[in-house]
C-alpha positions in Angstrom: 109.7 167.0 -2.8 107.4 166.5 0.4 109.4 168.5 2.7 109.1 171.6 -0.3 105.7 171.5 -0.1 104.9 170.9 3.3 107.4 174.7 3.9 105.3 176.5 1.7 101.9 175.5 2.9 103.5 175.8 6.4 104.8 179.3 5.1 101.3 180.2 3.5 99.3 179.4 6.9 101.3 181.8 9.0 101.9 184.4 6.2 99.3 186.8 7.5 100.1 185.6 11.0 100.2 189.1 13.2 101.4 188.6 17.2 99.8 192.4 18.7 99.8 193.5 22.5 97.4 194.7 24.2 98.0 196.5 27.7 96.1 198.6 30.6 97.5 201.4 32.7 95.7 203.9 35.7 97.8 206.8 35.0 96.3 208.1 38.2 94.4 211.4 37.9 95.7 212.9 34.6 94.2 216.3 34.8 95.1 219.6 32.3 95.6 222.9 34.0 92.1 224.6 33.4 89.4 224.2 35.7 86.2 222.5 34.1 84.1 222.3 37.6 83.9 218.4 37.4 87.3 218.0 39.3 88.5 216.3 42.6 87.9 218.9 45.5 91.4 218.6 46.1 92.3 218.7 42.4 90.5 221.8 42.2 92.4 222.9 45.2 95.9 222.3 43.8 95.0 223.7 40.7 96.3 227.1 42.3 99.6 225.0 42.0 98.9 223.0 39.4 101.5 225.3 36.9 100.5 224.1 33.0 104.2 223.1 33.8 103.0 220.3 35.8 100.3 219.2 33.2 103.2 218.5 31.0 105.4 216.8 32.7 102.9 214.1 33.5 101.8 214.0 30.1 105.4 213.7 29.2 105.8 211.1 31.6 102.6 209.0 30.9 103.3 209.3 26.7 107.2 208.0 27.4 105.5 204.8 29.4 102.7 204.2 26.2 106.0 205.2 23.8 108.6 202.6 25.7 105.6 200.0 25.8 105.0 199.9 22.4 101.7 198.5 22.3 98.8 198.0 19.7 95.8 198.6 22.2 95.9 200.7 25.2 93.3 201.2 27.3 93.6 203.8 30.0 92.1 204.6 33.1 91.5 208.4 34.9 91.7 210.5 31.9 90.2 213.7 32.4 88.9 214.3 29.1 88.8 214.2 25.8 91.7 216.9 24.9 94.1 214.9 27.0 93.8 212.2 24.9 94.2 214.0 21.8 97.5 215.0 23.1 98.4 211.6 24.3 97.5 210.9 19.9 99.0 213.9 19.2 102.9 212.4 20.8 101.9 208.9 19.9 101.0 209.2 16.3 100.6 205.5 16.0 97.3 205.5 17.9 95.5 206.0 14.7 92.3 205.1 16.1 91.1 206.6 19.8 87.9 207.1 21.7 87.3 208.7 25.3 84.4 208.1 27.5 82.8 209.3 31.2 79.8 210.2 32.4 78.4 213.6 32.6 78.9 214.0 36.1 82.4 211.4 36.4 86.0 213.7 37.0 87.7 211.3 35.1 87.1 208.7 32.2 87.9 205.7 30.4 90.1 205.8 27.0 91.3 203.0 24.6 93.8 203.9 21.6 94.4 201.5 18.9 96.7 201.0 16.0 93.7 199.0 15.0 90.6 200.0 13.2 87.9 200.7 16.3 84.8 199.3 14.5 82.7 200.4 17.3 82.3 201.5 20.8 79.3 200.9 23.0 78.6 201.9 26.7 77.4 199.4 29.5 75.6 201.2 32.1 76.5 200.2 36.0 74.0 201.8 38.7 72.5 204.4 36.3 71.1 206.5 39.0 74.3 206.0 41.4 77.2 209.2 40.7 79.9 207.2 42.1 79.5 204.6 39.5 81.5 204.5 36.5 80.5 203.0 33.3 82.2 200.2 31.3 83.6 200.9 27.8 83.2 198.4 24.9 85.5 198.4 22.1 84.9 196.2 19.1 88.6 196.5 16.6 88.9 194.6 13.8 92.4 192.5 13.6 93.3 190.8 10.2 89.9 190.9 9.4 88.9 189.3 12.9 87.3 191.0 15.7 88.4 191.4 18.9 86.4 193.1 21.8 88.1 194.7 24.9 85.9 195.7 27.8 88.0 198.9 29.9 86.9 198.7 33.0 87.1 201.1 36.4 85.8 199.4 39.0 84.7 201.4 42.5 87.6 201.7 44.5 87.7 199.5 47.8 86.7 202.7 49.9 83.8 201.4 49.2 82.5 197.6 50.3 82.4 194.3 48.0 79.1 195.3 47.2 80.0 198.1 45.2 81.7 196.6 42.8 79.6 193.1 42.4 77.1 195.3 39.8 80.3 195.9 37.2 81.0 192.2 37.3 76.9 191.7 36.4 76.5 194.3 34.3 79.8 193.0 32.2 78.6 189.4 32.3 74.7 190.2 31.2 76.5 192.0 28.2 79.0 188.6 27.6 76.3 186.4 27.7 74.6 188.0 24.5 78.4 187.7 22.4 78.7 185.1 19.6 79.2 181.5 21.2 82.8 182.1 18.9 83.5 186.0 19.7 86.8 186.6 20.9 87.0 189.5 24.1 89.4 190.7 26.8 88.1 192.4 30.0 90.9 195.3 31.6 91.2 197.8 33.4 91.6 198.8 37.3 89.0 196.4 38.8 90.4 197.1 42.1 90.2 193.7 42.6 93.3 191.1 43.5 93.1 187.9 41.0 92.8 186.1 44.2 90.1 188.7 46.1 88.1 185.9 47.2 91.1 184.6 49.3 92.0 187.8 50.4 89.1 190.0 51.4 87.5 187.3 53.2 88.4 187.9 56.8 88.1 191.9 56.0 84.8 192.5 58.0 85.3 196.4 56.2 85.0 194.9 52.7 83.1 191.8 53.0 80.1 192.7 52.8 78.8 189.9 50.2 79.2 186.8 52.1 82.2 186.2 50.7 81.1 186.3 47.2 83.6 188.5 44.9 82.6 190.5 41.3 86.1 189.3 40.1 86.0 185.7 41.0 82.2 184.4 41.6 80.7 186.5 39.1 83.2 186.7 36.0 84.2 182.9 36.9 87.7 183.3 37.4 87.1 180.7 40.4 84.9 177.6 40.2 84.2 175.7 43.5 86.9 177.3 45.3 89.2 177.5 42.6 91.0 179.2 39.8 90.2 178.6 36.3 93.5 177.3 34.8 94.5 177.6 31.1 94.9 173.6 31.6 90.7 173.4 32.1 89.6 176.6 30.6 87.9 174.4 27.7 87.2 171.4 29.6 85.1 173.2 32.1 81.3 174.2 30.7 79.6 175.4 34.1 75.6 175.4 33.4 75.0 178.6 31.5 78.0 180.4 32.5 80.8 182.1 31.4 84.3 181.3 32.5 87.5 183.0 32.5 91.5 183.1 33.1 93.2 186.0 34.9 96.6 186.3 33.7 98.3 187.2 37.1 98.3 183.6 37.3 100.8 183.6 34.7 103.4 185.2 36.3 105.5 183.9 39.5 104.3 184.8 42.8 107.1 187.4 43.9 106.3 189.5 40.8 102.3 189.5 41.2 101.6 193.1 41.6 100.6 196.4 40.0 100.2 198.4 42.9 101.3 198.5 46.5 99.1 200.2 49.4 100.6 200.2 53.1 103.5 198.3 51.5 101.3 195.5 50.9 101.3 194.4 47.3 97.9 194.1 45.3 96.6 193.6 41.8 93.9 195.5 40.8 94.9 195.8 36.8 93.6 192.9 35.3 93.9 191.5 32.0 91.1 188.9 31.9 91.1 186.2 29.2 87.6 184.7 27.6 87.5 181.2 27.1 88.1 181.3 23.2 91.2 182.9 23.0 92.1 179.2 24.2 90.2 177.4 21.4 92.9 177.6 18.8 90.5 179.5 16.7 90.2 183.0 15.2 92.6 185.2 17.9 94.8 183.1 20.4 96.7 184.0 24.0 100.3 183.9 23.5 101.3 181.4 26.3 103.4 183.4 29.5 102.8 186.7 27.2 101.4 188.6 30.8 103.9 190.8 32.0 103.8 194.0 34.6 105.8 196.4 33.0 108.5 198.2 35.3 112.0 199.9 34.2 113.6 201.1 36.9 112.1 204.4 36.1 109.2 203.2 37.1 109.9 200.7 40.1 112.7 201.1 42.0 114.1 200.1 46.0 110.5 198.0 45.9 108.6 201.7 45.1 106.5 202.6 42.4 107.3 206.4 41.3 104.3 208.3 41.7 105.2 211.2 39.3 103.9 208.9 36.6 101.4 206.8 38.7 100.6 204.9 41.5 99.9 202.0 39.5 101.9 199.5 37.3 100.7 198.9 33.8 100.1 195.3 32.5 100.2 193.6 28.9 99.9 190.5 27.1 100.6 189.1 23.3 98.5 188.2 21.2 98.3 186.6 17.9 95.9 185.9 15.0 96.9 182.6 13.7 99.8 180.9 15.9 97.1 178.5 18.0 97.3 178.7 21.9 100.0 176.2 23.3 101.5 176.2 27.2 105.1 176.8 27.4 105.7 174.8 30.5 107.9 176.2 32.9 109.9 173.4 34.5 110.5 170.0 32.8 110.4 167.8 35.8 106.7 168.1 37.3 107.9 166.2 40.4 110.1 168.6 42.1 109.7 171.0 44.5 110.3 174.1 42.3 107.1 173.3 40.2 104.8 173.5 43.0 105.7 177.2 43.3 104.6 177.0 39.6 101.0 176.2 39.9 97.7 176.7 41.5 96.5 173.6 42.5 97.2 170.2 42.3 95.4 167.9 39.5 97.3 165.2 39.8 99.8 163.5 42.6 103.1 165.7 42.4 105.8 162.4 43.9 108.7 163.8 45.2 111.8 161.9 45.8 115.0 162.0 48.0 113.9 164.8 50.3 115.3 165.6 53.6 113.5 167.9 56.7 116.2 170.4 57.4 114.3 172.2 59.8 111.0 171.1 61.9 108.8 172.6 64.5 106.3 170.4 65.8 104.1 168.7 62.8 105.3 171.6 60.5 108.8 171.3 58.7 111.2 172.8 55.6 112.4 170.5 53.4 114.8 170.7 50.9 115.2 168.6 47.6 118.3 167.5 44.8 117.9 170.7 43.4 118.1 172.8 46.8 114.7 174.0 46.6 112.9 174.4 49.9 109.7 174.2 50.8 107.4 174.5 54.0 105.1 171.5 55.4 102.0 172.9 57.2 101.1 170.8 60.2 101.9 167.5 57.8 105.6 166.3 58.9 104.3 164.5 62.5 106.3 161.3 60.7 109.1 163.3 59.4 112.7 163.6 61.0 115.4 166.1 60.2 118.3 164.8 58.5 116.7 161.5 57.4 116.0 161.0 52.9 111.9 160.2 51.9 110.2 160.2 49.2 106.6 161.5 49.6 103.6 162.3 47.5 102.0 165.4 47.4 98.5 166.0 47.6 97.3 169.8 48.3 99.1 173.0 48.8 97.7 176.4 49.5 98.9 180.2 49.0 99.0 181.3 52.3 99.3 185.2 51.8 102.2 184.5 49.6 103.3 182.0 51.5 103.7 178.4 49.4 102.8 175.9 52.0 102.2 172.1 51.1 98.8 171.1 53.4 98.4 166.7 52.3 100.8 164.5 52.0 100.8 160.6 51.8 102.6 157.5 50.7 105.9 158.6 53.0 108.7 156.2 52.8 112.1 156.9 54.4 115.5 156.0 52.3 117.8 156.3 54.7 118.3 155.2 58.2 121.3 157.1 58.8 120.5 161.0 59.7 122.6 163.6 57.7 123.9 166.6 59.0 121.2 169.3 57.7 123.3 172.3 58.1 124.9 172.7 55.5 121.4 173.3 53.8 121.7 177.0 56.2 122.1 180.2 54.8 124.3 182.6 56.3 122.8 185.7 56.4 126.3 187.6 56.1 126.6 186.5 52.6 123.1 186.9 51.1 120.1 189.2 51.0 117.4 188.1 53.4 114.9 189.9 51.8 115.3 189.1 48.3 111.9 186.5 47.6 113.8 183.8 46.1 115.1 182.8 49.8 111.5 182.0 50.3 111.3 178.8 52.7 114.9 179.4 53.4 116.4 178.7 56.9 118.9 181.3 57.5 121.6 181.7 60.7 124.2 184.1 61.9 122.0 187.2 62.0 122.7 190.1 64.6 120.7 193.1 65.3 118.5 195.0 67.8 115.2 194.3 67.5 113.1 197.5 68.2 110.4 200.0 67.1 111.6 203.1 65.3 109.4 206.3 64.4 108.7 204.9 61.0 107.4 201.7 62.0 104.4 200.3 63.3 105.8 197.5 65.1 109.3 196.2 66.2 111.6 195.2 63.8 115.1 193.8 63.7 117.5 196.2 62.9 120.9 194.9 61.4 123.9 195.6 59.0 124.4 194.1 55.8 126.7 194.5 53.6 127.9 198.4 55.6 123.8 199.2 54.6 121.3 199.6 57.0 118.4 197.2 56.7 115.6 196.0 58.9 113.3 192.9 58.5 109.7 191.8 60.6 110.1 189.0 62.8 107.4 187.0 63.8 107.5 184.9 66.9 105.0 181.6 67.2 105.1 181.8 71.0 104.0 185.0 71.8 106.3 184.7 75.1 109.1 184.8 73.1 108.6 188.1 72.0 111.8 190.5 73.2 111.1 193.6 74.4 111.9 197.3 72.6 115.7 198.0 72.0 117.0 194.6 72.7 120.1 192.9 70.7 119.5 189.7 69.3 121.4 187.0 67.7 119.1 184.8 65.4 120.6 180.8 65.2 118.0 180.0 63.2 114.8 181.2 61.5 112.7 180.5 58.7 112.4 183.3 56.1 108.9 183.4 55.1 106.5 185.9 53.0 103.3 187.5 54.7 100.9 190.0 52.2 104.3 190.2 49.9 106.2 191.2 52.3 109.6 188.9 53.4 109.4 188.2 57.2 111.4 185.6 59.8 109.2 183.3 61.3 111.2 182.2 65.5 109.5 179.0 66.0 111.5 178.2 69.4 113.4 179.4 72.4 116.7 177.9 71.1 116.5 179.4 67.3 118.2 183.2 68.8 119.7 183.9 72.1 120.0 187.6 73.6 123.2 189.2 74.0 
């Protein structure tokens, strides 16, 4: 009889449970074919060009992206005007609820569509008296008779210094600071910002202007004291008078943290950016590893983003009006090399047992674990020997540029005396693709090529065969006097495949890790 009535009150609690998703996309300059005088100069330039074929096309292609998403709340980014967005409603019937928003003076604008009830929608000013500023949109929608507000944001692009954008990180967190203690609210939009712009921009004299201090992570709080707000300590952290709050990129695995991709660098300026109470497990709750990017292969393809819908990615994330916030961890065993690629930081010892240094280059070395999963040691293995078991505790590691690096070790203890024969931990680079990310902190042998510049490239590159393609990877050398010169054939022995602004690179350490031929 217990068990009966503990299903229907179970059943009663989530009966009016409602999981929703909420997404952002830059659909990158969606201009009609009229000219309104507020354009681009060189949108008003094309428009000679710019056939009311071409309008619809990329309206086409924009409404089959909101159609194959199939989300609740959209907000979009570089809408021209208001008509475009009644056209988007008019091919997306769902989007009962829609409101567009730009300055008088702005080309473009902000939009939001909801399946939703839009209860209201409320302008924060950013530099009033400065044209290049845009304005952030705030969206109050009621959700199962709960309110939700999403902030759209379009944040100055990074033509411009830090500085520029610093005042829409204010201006957002004077108006957050006046919310309910208990209102629930997502910030989105193209904040072109990465989730980790503090770590990034910081050696860029062109866009540090602010002494390092970022709008994303210093003034929003997605950082405290150096470092990320977690959805571990995002209620168990109360800075003095301050707001905190959890980027989602952090949700996602490294090799898959990007919307957009400049230079063939990879970047994240599309945020989805998650206030503290949508962790409290009440009212509206985060769906736990909900953040996606969303890329078919009409989209994304051969590492490219098609620009005939946009040069950005969209982004989304579930959520859900009664299920309460709980982590879905992603591997069992904490103390293993494959969950440091998992998290941030370390809170507490990671101990990792029956490891063995495959590869070592003075005090920095790979090693591999049970599981095969590699990992580099920077400037920490002085005590280390290849081919010989420890067991180790790890204390720090540190993203560097995409690269998982462990930085403090301690409590080493070898196994073993006898040394073991590490090269059967080697990849051969005949039977796999170097450049696919999960070979990350691989060593790899048995690669031929010429190493040279061609027209395309900035630098020299190896050029080599795989699998009867044509391929060609970066290869950085440690000793600069090891550095070939143009149009000469190399055979690498051994090398270290390593990850450089998202980018997959070999890392020659030594003289004897490739001979010319």
């Amino acid at each position: 009889m217990k068990k009966y009535l503990l299903f229907y009150i179970l059943l009663f609690c989530f009966a009016d449970a409602l999981e929703f998703k909420v997404g952002s996309y830059n659909v990158k300059n969606l201009f009609d074919d009229k000219i309104q005088g507020k354009e681009y100069e060189d949108i008003k330039q094309k428009r000679g060009q710019w056939y009311s074929y071409d309008y619809k096309e990329k309206l086409k292609n924009i409404t089959q992206v909101l159609k194959d998403m199939d989300l609740d709340i959209v907000s979009l980014q570089e809408v021209e005007n208001r008509s475009i967005l009644d056209e988007i409603k008019r091919v997306v019937p769902s989007y009962k609820y829609t409101y567009f928003y730009k300055r008088a003076d702005s080309p473009i604008g902000l939009s939001i569509l909801s399946r939703f009830k839009i209860v209201s929608n409320d302008i924060i000013t950013v530099q009033k008296h400065n044209k290049k500023s845009r304005d952030i949109l705030k969206s109050t929608i009621k959700i199962e008779n709960q309110k939700l507000i999403v902030y759209t944001n379009h944040w100055r692009s990074k033509r411009a210094q830090e500085s520029s954008r610093v005042p829409y990180a204010i201006s957002l967190v004077d108006d957050i600071k006046r919310l309910d203690e208990d209102m629930d609210y997502i910030i989105v939009g193209d904040l072109n910002s990465n989730y980790n712009e503090v770590f990034s921009f910081k050696n860029n004299k062109k866009l540090n202007n602010t002494y390092g201090i970022t709008g994303i992570n210093h003034i929003l709080n997605t950082t405290i004291d150096g470092k990320f707000i977690t959805k571990q300590n995002i209620t168990k952290i109360s800075p003095y008078y301050q707001k905190i709050h959890y980027n989602c990129w952090l949700d996602t695995d490294r090799r898959d943290r990007f919307s957009y991709i400049f230079k063939g660098n990879f970047n994240t300026p599309d945020n989805i950016i998650l206030a503290k109470t949508l962790f409290d497990n009440k009212g509206i709750s985060y769906v736990d590893r909900s953040f996606k990017v969303f890329k078919p292969y009409y989209l994304y393809k051969n590492r490219k983003i098609q620009n005939r819908y946009s040069d950005h990615l969209p982004v989304f994330a579930h959520f859900d009006t009664k299920k309460r916030f709980k982590i879905k961890p992603k591997t069992k065993n904490i103390n293993s090399i494959k969950h440091l690629y998992e998290i941030e930081d370390i809170k507490e010892t990671i101990k990792l047992k029956d490891i063995i240094p495959i590869y070592k280059h003075n005090d920095s070395a790979i090693i591999v674990d049970d599981q095969n999963s590699s990992i580099y040691l920077y400037n920490v293995a002085k005590d280390l020997k290849v081919g010989f078991h420890y067991n180790l505790d790890v204390l720090k590691i540190k993203d560097y540029h995409g690269l998982i690096e462990i930085t403090k070790l301690e409590n080493i203890k070898i196994l073993k005396k006898e040394q073991q024969d590490v090269t059967k931990y080697f990849l051969n680079s005949q039977d796999i693709d170097i450049k696919n990310f999960e070979y990350q902190n691989k060593i790899i042998t048995n690669l031929k090529g010429v190493y040279k510049r061609a027209k395309a490239d900035r630098r020299k590159k190896l050029h080599y065969i795989f699998k009867n393609r044509k391929k060609k990877i970066s290869i950085y050398f440690l000793d600069k006097k090891l550095i070939p010169k143009d149009r000469t054939r190399l055979k690498i022995k051994t090398a270290r495949v390593s990850i450089y602004k998202g980018k997959i690179q070999l890392i020659i350490s030594k003289a004897s890790d490739f001979k010319i031929y």
